[in-house]
C-alpha positions as a Markdown table, in Angstrom:
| # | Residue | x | y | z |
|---|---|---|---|---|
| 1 | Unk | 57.0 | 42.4 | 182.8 |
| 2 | Unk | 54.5 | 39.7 | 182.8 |
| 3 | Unk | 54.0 | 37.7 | 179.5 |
| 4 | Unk | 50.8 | 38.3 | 177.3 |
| 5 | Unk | 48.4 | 35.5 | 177.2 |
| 6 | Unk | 48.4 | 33.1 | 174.1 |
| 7 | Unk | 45.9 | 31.3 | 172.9 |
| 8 | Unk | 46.5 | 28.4 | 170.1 |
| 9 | Unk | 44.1 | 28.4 | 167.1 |
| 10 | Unk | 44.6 | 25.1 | 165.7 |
| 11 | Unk | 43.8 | 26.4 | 161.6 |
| 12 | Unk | 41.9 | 23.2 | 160.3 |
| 13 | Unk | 39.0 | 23.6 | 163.0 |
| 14 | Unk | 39.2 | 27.5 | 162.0 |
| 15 | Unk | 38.6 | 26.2 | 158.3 |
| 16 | Unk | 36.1 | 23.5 | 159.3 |
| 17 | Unk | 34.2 | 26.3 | 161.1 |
| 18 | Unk | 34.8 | 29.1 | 158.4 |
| 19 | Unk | 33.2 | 27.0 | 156.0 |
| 20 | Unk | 30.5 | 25.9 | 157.8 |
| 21 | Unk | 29.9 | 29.6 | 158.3 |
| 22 | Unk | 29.9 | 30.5 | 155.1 |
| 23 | Unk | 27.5 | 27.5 | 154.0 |
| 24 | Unk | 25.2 | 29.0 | 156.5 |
| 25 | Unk | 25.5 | 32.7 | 154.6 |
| 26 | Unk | 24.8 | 30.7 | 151.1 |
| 27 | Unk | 21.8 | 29.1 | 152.6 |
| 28 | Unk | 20.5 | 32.5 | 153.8 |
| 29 | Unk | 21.0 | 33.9 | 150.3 |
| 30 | Unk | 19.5 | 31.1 | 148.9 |
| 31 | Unk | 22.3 | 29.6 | 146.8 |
| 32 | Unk | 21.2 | 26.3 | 148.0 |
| 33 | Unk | 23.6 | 24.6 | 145.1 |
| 34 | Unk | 26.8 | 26.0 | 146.6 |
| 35 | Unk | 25.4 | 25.8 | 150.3 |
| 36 | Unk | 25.6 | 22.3 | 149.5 |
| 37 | Unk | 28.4 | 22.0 | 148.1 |
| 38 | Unk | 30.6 | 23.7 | 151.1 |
| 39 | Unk | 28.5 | 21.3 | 153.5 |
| 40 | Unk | 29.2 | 18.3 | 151.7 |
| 41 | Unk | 33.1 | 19.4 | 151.5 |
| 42 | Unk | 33.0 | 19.5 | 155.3 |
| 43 | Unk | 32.0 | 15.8 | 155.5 |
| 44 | Unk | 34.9 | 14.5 | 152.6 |
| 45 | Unk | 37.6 | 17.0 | 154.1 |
| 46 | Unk | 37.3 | 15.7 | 157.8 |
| 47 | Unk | 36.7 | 12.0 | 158.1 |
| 48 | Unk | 38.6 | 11.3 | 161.7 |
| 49 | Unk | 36.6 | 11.2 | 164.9 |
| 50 | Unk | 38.2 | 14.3 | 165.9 |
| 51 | Unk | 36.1 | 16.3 | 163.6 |
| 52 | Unk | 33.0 | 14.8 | 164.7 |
| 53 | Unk | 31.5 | 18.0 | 166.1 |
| 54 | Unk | 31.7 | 19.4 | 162.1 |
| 55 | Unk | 30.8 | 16.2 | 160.5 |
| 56 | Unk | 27.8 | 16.0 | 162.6 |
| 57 | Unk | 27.1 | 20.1 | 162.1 |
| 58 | Unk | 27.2 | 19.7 | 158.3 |
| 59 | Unk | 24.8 | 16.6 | 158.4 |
| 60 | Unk | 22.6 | 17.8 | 159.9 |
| 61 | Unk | 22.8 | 21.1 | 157.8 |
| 62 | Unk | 22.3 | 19.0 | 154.7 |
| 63 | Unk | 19.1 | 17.4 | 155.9 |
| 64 | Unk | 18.1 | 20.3 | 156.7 |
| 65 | Unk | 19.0 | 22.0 | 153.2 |
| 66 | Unk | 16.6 | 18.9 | 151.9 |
| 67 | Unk | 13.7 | 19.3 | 153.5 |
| 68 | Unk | 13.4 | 23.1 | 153.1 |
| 69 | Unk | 14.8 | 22.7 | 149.1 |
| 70 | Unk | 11.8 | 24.2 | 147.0 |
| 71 | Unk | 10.2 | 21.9 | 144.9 |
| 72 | Unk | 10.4 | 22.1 | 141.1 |
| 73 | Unk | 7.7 | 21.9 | 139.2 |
| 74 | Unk | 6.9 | 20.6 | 135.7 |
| 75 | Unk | 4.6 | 21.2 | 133.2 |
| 76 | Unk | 3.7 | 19.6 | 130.1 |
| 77 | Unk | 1.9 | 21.8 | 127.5 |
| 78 | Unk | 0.5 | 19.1 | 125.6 |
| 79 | Unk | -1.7 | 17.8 | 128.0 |
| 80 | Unk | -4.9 | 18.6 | 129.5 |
| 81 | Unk | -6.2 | 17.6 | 133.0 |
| 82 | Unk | -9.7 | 17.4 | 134.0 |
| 83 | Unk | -10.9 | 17.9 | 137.3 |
């Protein structure tokens, strides 16, 4: 009988990919607070080089997250601007 084939999962990649996953899903739903939040959790939880590939996804997810943030606008009632 021939031996099944095994693959190892090596569970910190399967996290570091999970969550960027998930970040994705928030950004989708427009939770852009927690999107943020997981993406910048990916870049304190996995400093060494070998975790480049995920640094590098969840950097350039955050820029991303920043340049399609809506703005916020203010007004002030107590003023009145003339064109």
């Amino acid at each position: 009988m021939s031996q099944p084939t095994r693959i190892a999962v090596d569970p910190k990649a399967l996290g570091a990919a999970c969550t960027l996953k998930a970040a994705a899903l928030l950004v989708e739903a427009e939770h852009l607070t927690e999107a943020r939040a997981l993406y910048q959790r990916i870049l304190a939880r996995y400093p060494g080089s070998e975790w480049s590939y995920y640094v590098g996804q969840g950097k350039e997810a955050l820029a991303n997250l920043s340049t399609s943030a809506p703005a916020v606008l203010a007004f002030h009632t107590d003023r009145v601007v003339h064109h």
